[in-house]
N, C-alpha and C positions, 0 to 999 in steps of 0.2 A: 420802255425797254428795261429799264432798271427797276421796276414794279417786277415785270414777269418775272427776270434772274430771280430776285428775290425770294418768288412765291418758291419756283423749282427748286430753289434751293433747300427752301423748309420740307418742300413735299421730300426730296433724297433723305434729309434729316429724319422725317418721321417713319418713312418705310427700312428704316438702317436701326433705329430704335425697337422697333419692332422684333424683327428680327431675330437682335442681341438676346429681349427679353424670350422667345421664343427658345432658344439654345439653350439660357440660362434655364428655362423650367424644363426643357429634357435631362438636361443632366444632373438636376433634382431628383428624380424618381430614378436613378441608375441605380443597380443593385449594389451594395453595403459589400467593400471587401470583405473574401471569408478572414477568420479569426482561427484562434488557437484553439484547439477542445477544451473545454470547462463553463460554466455558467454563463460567463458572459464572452462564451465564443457564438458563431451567426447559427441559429436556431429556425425553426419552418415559421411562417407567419402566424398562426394561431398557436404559437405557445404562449402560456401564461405565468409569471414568474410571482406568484402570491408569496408573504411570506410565513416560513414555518414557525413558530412561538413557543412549541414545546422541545424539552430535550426527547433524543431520540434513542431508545436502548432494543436489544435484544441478542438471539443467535444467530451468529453466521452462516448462513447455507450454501452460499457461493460469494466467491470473490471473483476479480480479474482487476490487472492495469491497463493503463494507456494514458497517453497524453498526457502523463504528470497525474493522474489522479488513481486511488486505487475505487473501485466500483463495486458495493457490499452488499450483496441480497440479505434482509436481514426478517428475522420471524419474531415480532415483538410477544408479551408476557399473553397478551389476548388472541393472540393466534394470527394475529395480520400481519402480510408480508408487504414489504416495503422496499425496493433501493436506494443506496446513500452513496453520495460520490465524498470523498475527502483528497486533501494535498496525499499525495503516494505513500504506505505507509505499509508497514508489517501486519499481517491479517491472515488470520488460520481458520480452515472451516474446523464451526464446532465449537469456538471459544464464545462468548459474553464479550459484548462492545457498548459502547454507550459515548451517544453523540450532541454537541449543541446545535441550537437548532440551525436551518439555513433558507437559502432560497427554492422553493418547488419551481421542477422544470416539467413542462408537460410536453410530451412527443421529442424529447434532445433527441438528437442525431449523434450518437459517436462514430466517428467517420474512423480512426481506427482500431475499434473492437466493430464495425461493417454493422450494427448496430443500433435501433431505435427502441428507444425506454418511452413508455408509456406515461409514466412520471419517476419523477427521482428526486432528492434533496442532496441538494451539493451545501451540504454543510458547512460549519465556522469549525470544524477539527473535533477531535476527539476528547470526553471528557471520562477521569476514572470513577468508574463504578463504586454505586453507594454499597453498606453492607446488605441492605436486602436485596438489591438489587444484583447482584456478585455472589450469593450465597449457592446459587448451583456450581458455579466456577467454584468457589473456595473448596466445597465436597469433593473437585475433583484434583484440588489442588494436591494431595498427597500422593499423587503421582506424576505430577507435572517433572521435569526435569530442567537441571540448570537454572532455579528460580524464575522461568518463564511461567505466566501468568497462561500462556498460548498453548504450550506442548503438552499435550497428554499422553506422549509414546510410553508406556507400561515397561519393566525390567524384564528382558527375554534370560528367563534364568540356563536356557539352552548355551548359550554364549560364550566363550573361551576364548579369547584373544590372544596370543602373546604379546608382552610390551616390545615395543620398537626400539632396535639396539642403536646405539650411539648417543652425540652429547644433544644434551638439551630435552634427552627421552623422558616421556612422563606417562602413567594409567590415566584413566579419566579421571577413577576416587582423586588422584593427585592433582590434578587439575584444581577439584575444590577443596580441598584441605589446605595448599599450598598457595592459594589463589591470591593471597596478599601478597607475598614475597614475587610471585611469578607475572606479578601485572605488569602488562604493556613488553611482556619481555615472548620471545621466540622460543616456543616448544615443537616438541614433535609428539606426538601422539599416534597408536595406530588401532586399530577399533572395525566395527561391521554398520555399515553404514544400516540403520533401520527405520530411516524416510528421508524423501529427500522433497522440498518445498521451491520450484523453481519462479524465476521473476519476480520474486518479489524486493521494491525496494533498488532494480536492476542488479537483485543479488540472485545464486542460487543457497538455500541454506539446506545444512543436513545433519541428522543427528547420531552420532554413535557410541555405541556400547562396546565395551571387551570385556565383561564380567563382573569389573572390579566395580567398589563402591554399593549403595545402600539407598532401595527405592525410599525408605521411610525416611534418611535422610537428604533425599533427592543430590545423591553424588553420582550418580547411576548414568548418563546420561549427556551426553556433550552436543552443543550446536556448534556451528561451524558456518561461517560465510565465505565465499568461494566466487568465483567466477567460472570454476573448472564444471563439464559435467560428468556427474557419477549415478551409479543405478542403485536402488535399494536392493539391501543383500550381500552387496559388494563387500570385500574384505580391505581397507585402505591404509595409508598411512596418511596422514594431515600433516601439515608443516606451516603453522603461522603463528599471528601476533596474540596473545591470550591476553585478554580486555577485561578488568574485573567492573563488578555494578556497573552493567549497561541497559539504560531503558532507553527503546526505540519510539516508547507510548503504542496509545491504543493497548495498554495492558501486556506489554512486550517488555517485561525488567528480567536480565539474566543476569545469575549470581556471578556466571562465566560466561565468557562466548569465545572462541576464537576466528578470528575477523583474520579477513585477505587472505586465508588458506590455499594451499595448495597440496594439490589431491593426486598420491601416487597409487598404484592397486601392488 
């Protein structure tokens, strides 16, 4: 009698073993919570993440953000186009970039830009451009405004602005001539808005003119970060913090900027 219990007993033990290990190996193979977008967010099963070895350089021809990353169509010196994901960053079409190398991602899914890249390099950040390499940019540097490496808005000699009355009023020329004295401190400025760069950075940026100042000394020309929206052409007033030598990288250094604006028409 004590024989049988015994056997039954092991047989319960072995079929309960079983079992357990049976659960354990389904809930092995259960799908991977998703992740956060970028490189090593959940990706389709045959993606392959080889990795990149060379720096990456070329033109911009489209940008867009999401998920913390800015996303750069870019057309290298031999004509091949390529996309590059980096950490969120300031990126104008049209400028020269130049990248270190990263991980290739084949088939990413960006879930939201609704989106699948065929391949892309989510790069280790941006790197600044050699002199050969930056010598188209530089040629167009004498029109660049506000020491942005990025902006190529041209002097609308059309332009008249009147200066904005009250304290703290300043032209744009004044902005940079004054720019030591005026940093970190509250101006008002009023100008024609003559582009306006949205999302980037989760900023809107915009640039403007009222006459004053000199494209050959690139005084001509004001940026502005904002959260406000305004339309190109617009006649404004600005109201904020004037920030002198600010580089955002990726070739974004401005002599001036005025940050956290706010935008009256």
């Amino acid at each position: 009698m004590k024989k049988s219990l015994l056997l039954l007993t092991s047989l319960f033990t072995l079929i309960a073993a079983t079992a357990l290990a049976a659960e354990t190996s389904v809930q092995s193979v259960s799908p991977p919570a998703e992740k956060a977008e970028g490189p090593h967010s959940s990706a389709p099963a045959h993606a392959v993440t080889p990795r990149n070895v060379e720096p990456i350089s070329g033109t911009v021809l489209e940008t867009m953000n999401s998920g913390g990353y800015s996303y750069i169509y870019l057309q290298k010196m031999n004509g091949d186009k390529i996309w590059v994901a980096v950490t969120e960053t300031a990126v104008e079409v049209g400028s020269r970039m130049g990248f270190n190398p990263g991980m290739v991602m084949s088939n990413f899914e960006s879930k939201g830009l609704k989106r699948t890249f065929g391949s892309i390099i989510f790069t280790d950040g941006s790197i600044r451009m050699s002199a050969s390499d930056s010598s188209a940019a530089s040629n167009k540097k004498q029109a660049t405004s506000s020491g942005s490496k990025g902006a190529t808005v041209g002097k609308d000699a059309k332009i008249s602005v009147a200066k904005a009355v009250g304290p703290n009023s300043i032209t744009v020329e004044e902005a940079f001539v004054n720019g030591a004295s005026l940093d970190k401190k509250n101006i008002v400025v009023r100008g024609k808005v003559v582009k306006v760069s949205t999302g980037i950075m989760k900023k809107n940026w915009i640039h403007i003119q009222d006459g004053s100042g000199s494209q050959e000394k690139g005084t001509y020309n004001l940026v502005c970060t904002t959260q406000d929206k305004v339309e190109a052409g617009a006649v404004v007033t600005v109201s904020g913090i004037l920030m002198k030598e600010r580089d955002f990288g990726g070739g974004y250094k401005y002599n001036v900027i005025i940050e956290d604006a706010r935008i009256k028409n």
